[in-house]
N, C-alpha and C positions, 0 to 999 in steps of 0.2 A: 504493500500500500504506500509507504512513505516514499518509495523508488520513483511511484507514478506523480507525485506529488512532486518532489524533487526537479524530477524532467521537466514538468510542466512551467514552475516556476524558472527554473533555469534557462527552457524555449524562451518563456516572454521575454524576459529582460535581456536575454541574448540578439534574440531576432528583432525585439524595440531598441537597444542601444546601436545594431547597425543601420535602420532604417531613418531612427535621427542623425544619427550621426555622419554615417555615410549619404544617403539619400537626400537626404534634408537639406544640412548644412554644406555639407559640400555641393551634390549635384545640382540641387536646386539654389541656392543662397551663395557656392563662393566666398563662406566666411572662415574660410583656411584652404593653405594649397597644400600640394603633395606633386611627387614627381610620379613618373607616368607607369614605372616599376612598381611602383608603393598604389598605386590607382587599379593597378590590376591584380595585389594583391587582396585588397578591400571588394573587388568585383566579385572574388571566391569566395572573401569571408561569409561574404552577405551571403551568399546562394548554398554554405554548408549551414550558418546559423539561421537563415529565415526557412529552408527546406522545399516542402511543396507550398509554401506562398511566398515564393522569390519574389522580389518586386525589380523591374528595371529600372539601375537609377536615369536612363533618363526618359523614360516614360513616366515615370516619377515627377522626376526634376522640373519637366516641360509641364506637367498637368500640375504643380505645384508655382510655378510661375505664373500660369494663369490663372490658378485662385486670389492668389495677392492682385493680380490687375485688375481682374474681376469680379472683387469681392463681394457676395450677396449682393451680385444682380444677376440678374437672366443666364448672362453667360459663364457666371461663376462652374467649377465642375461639380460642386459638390455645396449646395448650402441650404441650411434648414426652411428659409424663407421662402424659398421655392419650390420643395420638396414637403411633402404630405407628413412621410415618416422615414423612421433610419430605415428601413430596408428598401426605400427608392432610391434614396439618396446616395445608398454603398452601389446597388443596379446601376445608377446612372454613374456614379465615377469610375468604377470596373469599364464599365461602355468607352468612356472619354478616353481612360488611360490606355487600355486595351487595341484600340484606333489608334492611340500614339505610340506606344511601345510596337509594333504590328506593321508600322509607316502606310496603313491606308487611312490615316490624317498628316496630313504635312502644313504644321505650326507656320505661325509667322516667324521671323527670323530672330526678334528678340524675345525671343520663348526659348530657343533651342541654343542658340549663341554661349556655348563655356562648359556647357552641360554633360557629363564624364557619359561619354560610349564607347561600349565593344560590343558591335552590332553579333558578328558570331559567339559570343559569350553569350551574351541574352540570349540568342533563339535556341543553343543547346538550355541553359539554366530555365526556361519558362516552357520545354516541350512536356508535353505530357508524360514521355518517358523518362523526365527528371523528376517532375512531380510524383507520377506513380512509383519510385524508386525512392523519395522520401517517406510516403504515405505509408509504404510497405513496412516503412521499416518503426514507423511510429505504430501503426498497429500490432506487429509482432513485441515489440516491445509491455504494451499494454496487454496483452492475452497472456503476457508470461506474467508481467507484476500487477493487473490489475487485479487483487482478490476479491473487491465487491464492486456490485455492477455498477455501485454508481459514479466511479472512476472514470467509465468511461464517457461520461458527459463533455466530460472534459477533450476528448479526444474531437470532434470538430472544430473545439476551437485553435486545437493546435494544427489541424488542415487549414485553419482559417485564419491566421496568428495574427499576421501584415495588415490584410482587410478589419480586423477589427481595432487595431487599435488606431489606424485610422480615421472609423468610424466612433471612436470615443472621442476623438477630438475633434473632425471637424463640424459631430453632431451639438454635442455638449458641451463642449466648448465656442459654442458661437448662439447658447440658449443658458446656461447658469455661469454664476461664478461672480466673479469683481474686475471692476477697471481702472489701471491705473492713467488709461489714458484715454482720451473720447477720438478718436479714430473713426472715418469713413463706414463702417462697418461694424457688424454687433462680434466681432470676438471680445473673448472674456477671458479671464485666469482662471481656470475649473478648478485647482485643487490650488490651497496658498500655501502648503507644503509637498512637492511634486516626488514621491518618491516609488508612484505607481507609474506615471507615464517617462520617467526620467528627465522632465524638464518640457516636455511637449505641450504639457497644460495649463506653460503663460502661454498664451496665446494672444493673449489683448499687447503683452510686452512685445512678444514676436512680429505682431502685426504693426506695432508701431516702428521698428527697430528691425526689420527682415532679416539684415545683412549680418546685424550680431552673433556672435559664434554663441555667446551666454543670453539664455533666455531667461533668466530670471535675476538676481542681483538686483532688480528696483525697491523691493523694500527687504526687511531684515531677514525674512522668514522663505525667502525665495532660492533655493536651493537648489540649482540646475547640476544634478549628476554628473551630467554626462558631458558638462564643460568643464568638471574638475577632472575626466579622464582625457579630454582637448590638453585642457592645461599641461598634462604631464606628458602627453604625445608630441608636444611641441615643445619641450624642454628637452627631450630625448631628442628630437630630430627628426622625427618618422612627419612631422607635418610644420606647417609653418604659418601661426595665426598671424591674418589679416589685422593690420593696427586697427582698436577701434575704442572710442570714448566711454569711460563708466556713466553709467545713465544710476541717476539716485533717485530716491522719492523727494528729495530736499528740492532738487534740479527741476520734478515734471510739477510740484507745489508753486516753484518760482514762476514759472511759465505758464503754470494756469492761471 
């Protein structure tokens, strides 16, 4: 029991810390470099830790661009205000990125412009025969250590890992939470201690501040993880933050 329990938690925060980190802030955002050896390292990472829901980062990156341009309007990819409920909302971002990752949508140019690709890496890492070669091995797993059934509940959401977390942020995070700043759009801070989505859930911060490698730092209790593991990757060498300004609560109080 505790095996399947272990995995599970392990999957999330494994497969969330490369999807922010790699996907996010890099392919989409550019708020740190890395050389192009060290970029195709992190393309494997991503696709041994996220498994059968690989994400392309730049089917990612590119459908991630276009929510900040187009945020909660019509052509946002993904937003609550236009979307009924989370299960349209995840249907219709799956659609959008899936057209993008796939190249039967071809973006405008400052959508795709910087965006980290290895077009043959994606289409082996997103074939069904990589996915079903994850899935397999997550279910064999659970039939040896899951002793009671309800362990395996759990088991689509680790088929589903990337798409859901997600859809925890761009659902609920853009309908609860706090603002440190009044922004074009309803994002929000969903959690004011982020240690479930690793930093993903300032949102309102992110949104004000894209390019920031640290999403949270604006007030005392904002605790972005996964840019105190930035910070230590780029003191080693393996990447190289982008210079960029401490944003305070004292600083957005002066300006309001």
């Amino acid at each position: 029991m505790k095996e399947v329990l272990i995995f599970f938690v392990a999957h999330w925060y494994l497969s969330l810390f490369f999807q922010t980190f790699f996907l996010h802030r890099y392919a989409a955002h550019k708020a740190f470099t890395m050389n192009k050896f060290t970029e195709k390292v992190f393309f494997v990472l991503t696709w041994i830790f996220q498994g059968s829901n690989y994400l392309s980062p730049f089917g990612y990156g590119v459908m991630h661009r276009m929510h900040h341009a187009y945020a909660d309007t019509e052509n946002d990819p993904h937003s609550p205000k236009y979307d009924e409920t989370i299960w349209k909302m995840m249907w219709k971002t799956k659609t959008i990125y899936s057209d993008i990752a796939s190249g039967r949508v071809v973006p405008e140019a400052r959508f795709t412009e910087g965006v980290a690709r290895w077009d043959a890496f994606d289409k082996f890492a997103r074939s069904w025969p990589s996915r079903l070669f994850w899935g397999t091995l997550y279910f064999l797993f659970y039939l040896k250590f899951a002793t009671v059934w309800y362990l395996w509940i759990l088991l689509p959401i680790q088929f589903l890992m990337s798409p859901v977390h997600g859809a925890i942020i761009n659902w609920f995070a853009h309908k609860y939470g706090y603002r440190n700043f009044e922004v074009g759009d309803t994002s929000r801070n969903f959690l004011p201690v982020d240690v479930l989505m690793m930093g993903e859930s300032y949102h309102n911060n992110h949104h004000k501040h894209g390019s920031r490698a640290n999403f949270g730092g604006v007030r005392w209790h904002e605790l972005d993880p996964t840019y105190l593991v930035i910070r230590i990757l780029d003191k080693v060498g393996v990447i190289r933050l982008v210079a960029q300004k401490h944003i305070s609560i004292e600083r957005v109080q002066k300006a309001a």
